[in-house]
C-alpha positions in Angstrom: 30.7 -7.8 -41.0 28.1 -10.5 -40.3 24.5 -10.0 -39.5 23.0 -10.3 -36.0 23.5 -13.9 -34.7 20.9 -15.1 -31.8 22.7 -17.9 -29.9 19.3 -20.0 -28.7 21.4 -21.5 -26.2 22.5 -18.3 -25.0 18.6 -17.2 -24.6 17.7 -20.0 -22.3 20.6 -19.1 -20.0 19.7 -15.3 -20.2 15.6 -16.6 -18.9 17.2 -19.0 -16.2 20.0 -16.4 -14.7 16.7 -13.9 -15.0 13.9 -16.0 -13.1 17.2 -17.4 -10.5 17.9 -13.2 -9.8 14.2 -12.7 -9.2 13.9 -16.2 -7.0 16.8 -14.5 -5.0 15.2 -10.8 -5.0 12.1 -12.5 -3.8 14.3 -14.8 -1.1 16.1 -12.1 0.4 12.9 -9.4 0.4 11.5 -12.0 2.6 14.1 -12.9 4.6 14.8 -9.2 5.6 10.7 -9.3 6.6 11.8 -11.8 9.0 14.9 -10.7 10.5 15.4 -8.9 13.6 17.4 -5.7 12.7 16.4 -2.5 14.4 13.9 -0.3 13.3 16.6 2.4 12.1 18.9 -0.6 10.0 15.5 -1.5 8.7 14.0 1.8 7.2 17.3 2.7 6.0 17.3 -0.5 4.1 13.8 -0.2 2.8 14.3 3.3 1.3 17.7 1.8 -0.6 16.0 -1.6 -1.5 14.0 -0.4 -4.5 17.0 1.8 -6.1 19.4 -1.3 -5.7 16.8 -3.5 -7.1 16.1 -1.1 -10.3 20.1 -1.1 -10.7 20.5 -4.7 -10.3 18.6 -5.7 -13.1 19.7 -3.0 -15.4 23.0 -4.2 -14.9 21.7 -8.2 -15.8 20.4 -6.6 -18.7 23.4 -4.9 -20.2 25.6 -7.6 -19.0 23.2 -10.7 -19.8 22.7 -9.7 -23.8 25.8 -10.8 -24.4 24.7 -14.0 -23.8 22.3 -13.9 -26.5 24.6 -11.9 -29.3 27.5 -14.2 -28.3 28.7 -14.9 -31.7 28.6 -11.1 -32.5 30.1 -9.5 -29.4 31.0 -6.0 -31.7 27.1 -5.6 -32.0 26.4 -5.6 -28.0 26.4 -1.6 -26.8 24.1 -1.1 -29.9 22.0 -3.7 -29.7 21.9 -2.9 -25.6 21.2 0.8 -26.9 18.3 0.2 -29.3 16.8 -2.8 -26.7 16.5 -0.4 -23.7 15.5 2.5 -26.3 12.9 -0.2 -27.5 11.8 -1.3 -24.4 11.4 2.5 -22.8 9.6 3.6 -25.9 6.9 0.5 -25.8 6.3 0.4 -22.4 7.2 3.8 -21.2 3.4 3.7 -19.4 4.6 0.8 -17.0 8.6 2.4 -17.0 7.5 6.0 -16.0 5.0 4.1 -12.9 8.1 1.7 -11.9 10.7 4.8 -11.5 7.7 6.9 -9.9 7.5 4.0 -7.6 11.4 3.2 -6.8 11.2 6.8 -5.8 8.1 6.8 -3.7 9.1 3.7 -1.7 12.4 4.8 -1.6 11.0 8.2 0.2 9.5 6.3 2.9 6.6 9.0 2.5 4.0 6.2 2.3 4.0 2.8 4.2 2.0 -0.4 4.2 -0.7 0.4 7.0 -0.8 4.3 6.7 -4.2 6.0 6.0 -4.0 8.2 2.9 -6.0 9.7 0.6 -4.9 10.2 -3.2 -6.9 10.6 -6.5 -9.9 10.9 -4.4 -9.6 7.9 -2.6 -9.5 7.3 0.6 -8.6 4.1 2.9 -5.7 1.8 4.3 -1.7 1.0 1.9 -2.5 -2.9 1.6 0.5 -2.9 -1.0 3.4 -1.6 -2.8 3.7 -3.2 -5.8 5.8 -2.2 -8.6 4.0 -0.4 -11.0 0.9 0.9 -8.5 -0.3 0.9 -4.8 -3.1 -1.1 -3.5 -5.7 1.0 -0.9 -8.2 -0.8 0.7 -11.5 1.7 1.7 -13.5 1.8 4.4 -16.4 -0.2 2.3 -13.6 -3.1 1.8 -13.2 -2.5 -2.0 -9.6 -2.8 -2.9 -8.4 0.2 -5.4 -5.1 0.0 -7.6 -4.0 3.7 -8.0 -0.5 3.8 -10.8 2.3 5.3 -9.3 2.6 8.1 -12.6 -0.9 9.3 -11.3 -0.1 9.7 -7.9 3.1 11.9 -8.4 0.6 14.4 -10.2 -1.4 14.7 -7.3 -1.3 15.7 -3.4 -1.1 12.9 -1.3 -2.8 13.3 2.5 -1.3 10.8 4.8 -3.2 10.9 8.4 -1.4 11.2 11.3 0.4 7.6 12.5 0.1 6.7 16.5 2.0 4.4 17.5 0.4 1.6 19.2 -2.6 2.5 17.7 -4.4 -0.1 15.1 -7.4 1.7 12.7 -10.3 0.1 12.3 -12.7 2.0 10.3 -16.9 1.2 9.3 -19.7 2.9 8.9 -23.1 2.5 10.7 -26.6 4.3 9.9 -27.9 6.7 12.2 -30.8 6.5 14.3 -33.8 7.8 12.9 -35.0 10.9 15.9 -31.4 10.9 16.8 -29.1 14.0 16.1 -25.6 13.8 14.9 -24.3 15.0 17.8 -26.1 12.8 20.0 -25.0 10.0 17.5 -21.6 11.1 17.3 -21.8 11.1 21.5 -23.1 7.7 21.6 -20.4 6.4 19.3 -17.2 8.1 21.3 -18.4 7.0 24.8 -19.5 3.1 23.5 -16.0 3.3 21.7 -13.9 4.5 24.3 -16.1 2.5 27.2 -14.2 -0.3 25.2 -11.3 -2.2 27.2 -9.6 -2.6 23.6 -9.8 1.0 22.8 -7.0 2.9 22.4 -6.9 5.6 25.3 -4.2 7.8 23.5 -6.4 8.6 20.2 -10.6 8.8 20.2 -12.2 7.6 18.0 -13.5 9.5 14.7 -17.0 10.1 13.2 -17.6 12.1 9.6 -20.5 11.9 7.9 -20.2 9.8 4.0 -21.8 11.4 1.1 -24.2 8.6 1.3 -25.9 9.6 5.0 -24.0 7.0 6.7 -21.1 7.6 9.8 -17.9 7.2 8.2 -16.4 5.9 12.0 -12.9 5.3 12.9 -12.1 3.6 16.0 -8.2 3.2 17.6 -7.7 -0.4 19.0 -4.5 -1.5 21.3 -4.2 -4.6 18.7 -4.9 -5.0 15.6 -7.4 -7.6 15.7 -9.5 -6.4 18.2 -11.3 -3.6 16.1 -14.5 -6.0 15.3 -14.8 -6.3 19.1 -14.7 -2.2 19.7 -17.1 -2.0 16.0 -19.1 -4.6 17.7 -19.7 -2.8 21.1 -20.6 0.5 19.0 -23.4 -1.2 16.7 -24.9 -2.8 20.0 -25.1 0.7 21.8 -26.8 1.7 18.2 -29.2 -0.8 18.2 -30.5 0.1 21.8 -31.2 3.1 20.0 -33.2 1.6 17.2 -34.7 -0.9 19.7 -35.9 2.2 22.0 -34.1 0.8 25.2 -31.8 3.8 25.8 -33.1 5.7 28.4 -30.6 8.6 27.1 -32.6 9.2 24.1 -36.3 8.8 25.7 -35.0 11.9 27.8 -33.9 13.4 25.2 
């Protein structure tokens, strides 16, 4: 028996075939974002994707090492044994939040867009990466939550309408007016709105800070600011004391 040959020329193919399979991951994730496949074809292939991705390059793995131990071929299952027993054991942090994540995607029980809260946060799937999922809250901040923390914890996804964008702020209240004259205000400057969304109203909590935590549904996506826009305007009449409403009131 010999010891443990590393062929160098082997280990520079192994890092090109790897970077050329994640080019053509990459290549073909976007070109599946830009075909026109029906909706069904498409979720079914977005729940598959991240299994067959997590195989695929398990399988480059096993099969690619061979590459590098090529003048020792007798050595490969155990070095493939104690190189996936290494890599599990150093990095089994980032392995447990990618196979939490394969399976969380693969679920389709959360989706770029959807309004969740998880771990306490609350706000808007930006992203799906692979170890951890991106939220963007209602202040803007973006927050990266890992995928091995979400699976311990209950996961409240809000109710999806379709044709139906969110737009969430928050605005301060009056001072002299009510909450429910506030919350009045807001609904009928919301909905008054051409852009609103007559199917869902709009939504006003109060934040832990004394602010209204206010949701508004707009037929497009980018016409939120314009419905946010017409609700601050009513608000200022308010602060400005134009509003006859509240004089009577």
């Amino acid at each position: 028996m010999t010891g443990l040959d590393v062929s160098n020329w082997g280990l520079v193919v192994f890092f090109i075939l790897a970077i050329t399979l994640f080019l053509f991951i990459r290549g073909a994730r976007h070109l599946l974002s830009l075909s026109r496949i029906n909706r069904s074809r498409r979720d079914t292939i977005e729940r598959v994707w991240p299994v067959a991705e997590g195989l695929l390059w398990l399988f480059f793995i096993v099969s690619g090492l061979p590459l590098i131990f090529v003048d020792s071929p007798s050595y490969t299952p155990f070095v493939v044994g104690i190189f996936i027993v290494g890599l599990v054991w150093f990095a089994r942090a980032a392995v447990g939040d990618f196979v939490d994540g394969v399976f969380l995607r693969a679920s389709q029980a959360i989706k770029v867009g959807d309004q969740v809260t998880v771990e306490g946060q609350r706000g808007a799937v930006r992203k799906l990466g692979y170890r951890a999922l991106t939220l963007e809250t209602r202040d803007g901040d973006e927050v990266a939550i890992p995928y091995s923390r979400m699976s311990r914890d209950t996961i409240i996804r809000e109710a999806h309408f379709e044709g139906a964008a969110r737009h969430p702020f928050h605005v301060h209240r009056p001072d002299g007016l009510s909450a429910a004259r506030a919350h009045g205000l807001i609904l009928r400057a919301a909905m008054d709105c051409h852009w609103s969304s007559v199917a869902q109203a709009p939504r006003v909590d109060l934040g832990p800070d004394g602010r209204l935590e206010v949701t508004v549904f707009a037929l497009d996506a980018e016409r939120g600011p314009d419905i946010e826009r017409a609700v601050r305007v009513a608000l200022s009449q308010i602060d400005d004391g134009t509003s006859s409403d509240t004089e009577e009131a």
